[in-house]
C-alpha positions in Angstrom: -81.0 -177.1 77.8 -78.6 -175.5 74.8 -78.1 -178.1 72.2 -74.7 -176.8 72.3 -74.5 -178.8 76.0 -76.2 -181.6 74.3 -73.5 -182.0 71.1 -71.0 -182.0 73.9 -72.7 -184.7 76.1 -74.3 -186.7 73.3 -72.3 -188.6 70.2 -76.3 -188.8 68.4 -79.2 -186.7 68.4 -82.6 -186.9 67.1 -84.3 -183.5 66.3 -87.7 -182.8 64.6 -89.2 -179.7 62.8 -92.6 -178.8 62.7 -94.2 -175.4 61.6 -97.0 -172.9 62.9 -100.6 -174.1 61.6 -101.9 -171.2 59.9 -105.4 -172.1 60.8 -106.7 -172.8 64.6 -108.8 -175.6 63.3 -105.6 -177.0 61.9 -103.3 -176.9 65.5 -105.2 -180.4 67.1 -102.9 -182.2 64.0 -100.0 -180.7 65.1 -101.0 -181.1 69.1 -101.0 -185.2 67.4 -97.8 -185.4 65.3 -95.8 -183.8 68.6 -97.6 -186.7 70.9 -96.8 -189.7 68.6 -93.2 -188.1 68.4 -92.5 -187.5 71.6 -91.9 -191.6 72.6 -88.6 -190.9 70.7 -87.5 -188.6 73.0 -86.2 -186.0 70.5 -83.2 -184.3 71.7 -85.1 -181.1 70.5 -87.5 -179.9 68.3 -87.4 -176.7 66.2 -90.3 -174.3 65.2 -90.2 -172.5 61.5 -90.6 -168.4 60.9 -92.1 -167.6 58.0 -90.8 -165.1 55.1 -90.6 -161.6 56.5 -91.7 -162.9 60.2 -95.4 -163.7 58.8 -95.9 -166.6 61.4 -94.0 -164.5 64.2 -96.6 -165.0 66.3 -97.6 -167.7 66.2 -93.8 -169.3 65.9 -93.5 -167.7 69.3 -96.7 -168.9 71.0 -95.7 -172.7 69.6 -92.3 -172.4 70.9 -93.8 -171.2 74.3 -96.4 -174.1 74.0 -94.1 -176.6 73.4 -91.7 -176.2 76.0 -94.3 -175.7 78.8 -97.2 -178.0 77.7 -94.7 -180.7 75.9 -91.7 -180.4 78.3 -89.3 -180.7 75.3 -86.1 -179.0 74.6 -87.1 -176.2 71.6 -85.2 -174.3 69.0 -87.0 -171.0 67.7 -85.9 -170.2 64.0 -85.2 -166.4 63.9 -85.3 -164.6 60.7 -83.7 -161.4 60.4 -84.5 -159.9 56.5 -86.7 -156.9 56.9 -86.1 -156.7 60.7 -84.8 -153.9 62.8 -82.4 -154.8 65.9 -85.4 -153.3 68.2 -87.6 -156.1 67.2 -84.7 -158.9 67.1 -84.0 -157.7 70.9 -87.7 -158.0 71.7 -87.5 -161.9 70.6 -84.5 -162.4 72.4 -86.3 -160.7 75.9 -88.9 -163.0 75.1 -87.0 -166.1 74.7 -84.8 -165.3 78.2 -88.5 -164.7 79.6 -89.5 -167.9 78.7 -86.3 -170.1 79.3 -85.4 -170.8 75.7 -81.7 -171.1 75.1 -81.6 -172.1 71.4 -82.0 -170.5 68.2 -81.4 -170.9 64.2 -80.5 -167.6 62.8 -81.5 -167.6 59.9 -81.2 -164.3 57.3 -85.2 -165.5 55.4 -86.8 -164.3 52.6 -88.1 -161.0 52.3 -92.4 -160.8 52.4 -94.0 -161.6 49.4 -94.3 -158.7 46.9 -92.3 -156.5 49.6 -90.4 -153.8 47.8 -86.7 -154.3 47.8 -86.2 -150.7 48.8 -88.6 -150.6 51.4 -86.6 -153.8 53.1 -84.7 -151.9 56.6 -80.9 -152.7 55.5 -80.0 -153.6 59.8 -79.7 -157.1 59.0 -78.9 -158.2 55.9 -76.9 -161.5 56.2 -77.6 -164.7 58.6 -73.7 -163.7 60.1 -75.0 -160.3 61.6 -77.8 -162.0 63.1 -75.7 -164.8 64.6 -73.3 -161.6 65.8 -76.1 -159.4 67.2 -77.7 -162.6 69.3 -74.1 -163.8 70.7 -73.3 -160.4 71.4 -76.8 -159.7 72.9 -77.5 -162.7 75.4 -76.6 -166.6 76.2 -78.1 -168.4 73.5 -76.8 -171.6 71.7 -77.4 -170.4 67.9 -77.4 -173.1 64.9 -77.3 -171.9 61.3 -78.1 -173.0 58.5 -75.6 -175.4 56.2 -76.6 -176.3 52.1 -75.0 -179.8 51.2 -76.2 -178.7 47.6 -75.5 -175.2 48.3 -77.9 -172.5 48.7 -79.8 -171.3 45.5 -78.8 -167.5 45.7 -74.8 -169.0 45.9 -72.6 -167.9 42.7 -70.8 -171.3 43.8 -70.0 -174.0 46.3 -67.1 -172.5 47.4 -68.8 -169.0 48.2 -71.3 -170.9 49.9 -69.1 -172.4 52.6 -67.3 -169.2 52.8 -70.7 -167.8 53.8 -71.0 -171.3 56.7 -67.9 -170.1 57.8 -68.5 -166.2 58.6 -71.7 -167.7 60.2 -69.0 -170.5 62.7 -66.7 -167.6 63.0 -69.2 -165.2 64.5 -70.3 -167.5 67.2 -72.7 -170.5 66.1 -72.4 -173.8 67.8 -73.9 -175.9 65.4 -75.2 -176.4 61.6 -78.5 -178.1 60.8 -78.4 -178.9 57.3 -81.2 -178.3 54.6 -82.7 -181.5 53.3 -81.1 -183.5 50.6 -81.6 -186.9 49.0 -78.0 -188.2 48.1 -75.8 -189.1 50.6 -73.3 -188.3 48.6 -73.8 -184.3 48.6 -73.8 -184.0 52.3 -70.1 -186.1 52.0 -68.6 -183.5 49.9 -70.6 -180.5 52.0 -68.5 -182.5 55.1 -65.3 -182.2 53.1 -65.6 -178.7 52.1 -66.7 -177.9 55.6 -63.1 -179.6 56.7 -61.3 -177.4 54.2 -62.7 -174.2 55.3 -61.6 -175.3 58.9 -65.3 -175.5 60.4 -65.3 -177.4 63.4 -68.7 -177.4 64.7 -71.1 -180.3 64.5 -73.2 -180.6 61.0 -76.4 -182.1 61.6 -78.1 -183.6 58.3 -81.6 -182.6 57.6 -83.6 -185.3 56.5 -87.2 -185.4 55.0 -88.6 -189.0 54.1 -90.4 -188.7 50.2 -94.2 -189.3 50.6 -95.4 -187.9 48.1 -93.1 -187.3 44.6 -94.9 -184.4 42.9 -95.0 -182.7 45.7 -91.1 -183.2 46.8 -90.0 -182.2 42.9 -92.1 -178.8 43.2 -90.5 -178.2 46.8 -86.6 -179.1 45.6 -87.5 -176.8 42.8 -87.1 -174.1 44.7 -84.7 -175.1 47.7 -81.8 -176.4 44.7 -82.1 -180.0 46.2 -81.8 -182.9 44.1 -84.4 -186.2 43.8 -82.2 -189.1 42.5 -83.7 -189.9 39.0 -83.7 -193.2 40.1 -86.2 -192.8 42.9 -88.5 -190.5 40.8 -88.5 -193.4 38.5 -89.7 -195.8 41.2 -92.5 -193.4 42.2 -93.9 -192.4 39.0 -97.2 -193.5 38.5 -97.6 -195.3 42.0 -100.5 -194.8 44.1 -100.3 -192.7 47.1 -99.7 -195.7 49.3 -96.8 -197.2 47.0 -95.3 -193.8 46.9 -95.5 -193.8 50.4 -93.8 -197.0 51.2 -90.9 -196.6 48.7 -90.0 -193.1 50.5 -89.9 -194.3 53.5 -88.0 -197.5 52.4 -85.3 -194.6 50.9 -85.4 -193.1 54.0 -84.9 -195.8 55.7 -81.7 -196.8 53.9 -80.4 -193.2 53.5 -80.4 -192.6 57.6 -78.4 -196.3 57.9 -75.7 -195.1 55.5 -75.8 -191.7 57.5 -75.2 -193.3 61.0 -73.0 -195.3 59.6 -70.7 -192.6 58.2 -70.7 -191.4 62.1 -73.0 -188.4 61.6 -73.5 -186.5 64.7 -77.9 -186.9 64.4 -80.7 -186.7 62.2 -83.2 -183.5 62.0 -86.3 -184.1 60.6 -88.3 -182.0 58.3 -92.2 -183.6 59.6 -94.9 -180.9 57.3 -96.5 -181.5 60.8 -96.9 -185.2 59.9 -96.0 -188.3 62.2 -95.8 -191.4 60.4 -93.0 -191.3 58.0 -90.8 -190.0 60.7 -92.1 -192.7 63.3 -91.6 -195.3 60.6 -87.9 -194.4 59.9 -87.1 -194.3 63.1 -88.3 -197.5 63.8 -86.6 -199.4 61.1 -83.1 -197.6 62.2 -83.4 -199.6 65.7 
């Protein structure tokens, strides 16, 4: 089903996102995490691409897998940096093959250590891709929306200038990238309002386990960890970090609902019991 149809049914969704294991050994954990998630009958789930299509593949078998073997709604992220149209339209016949409606388009990062010169210049914002798929076949298409903006921005009013070519050329929705103060995603709402973008904004949430590792991540998505919450964590074990992120979490999704947000998307890492555990203390 397009998650279009569902925004237009549904006043809340719950959506998770997990990523292709790189290793085969490594798949039974995800196989896990999507079981002991699926009792919360996520409204969909969406599968990463990584930089330069390097999980292609495997981003394709999972999104195949899912939806057969799972019998849940999916999104496929869709990069298009360093891709031609020929292979963009070979995704798309693969996705109407398979009876997937929904995609993030998403512009990516080029490969590692990929020449800038040798990059094919067919795509080279996430607006042409959102173009090319709407104009290509009848796909719901989400994009991506920076509370924070995005770290390549010159500002936060270029960035929503960019969310809005992105509305204009056809996407139904936003999915946000993961922040940690309420506050940001307020203002992203507001400057969304300004710029006359009407579609829903879903915020992406991603509960803190583990506080060296979220500080090295936000390092190089521009998101923000309260210095009051790295405080708390410093120093804790593994278990008291653990407890305190999900207590954040916890509180941060409240004040979200609250506020009448349209759903919650959940960054996982391919892991279940944060995620459970939020969920559970929002009921």
């Amino acid at each position: 089903m397009k998650i279009s149809e569902i925004l237009n049914k549904k006043e809340f969704i719950v959506s998770f996102e997990f990523f292709p294991p790189k290793k085969e050994e490594n798949e039974h954990i995800l196989f896990e995490t999507i079981e002991k998630l699926k009792p919360f009958n996520p409204d969909f789930v969406s599968i990463t691409y990584g930089a330069g299509g390097s999980t292609r593949d495997k981003t394709a078998y999972w999104t195949k897998l899912i939806k057969k073997d799972f019998d849940i709604n999916v999104m496929m992220h869709l990069t298009c940096i360093a891709a031609t149209k020929s292979d963009i339209d070979a995704n798309l016949s693969m996705l109407e093959q398979e009876g997937i409606e929904n995609i993030l388009a998403l512009r990516g990062d080029p490969p590692r250590d990929f020449p800038e010169d040798k990059i094919k210049k067919e795509f080279r914002y996430a607006y042409e891709l959102v173009s090319f798929i709407k104009n290509r076949g009848d796909f719901s298409v989400g994009v991506a929306g920076y509370p924070e903006g995005h770290i390549e921005s010159e500002n936060l009013e270029k960035d929503i200038e960019h969310l809005k070519q992105k509305v204009d050329c056809g996407a139904d929705f936003v999915v946000t990238q993961l922040f940690f103060d309420n506050t940001y995603f307020y203002d992203f709402l507001d400057r969304a309002a300004k710029y006359n973008i009407n579609v829903p904004i879903i915020p992406g949430i991603m509960p803190i386990t583990n506080i060296n590792q979220v500080i090295k991540f936000t390092e190089m998505c521009g998101a923000t960890v309260p210095e009051t919450l790295i405080k708390e964590m410093i120093d804790k074990s593994e278990e008291d970090m653990f407890k305190i992120g999900v207590e954040y979490a916890i509180k941060q999704c409240i004040d979200l609902k609250k506020n009448g947000v349209r759903g919650l998307h959940f960054y996982t890492l391919n892991k279940s019991e944060a995620t459970k555990l939020v969920l559970e203390g929002l009921l």
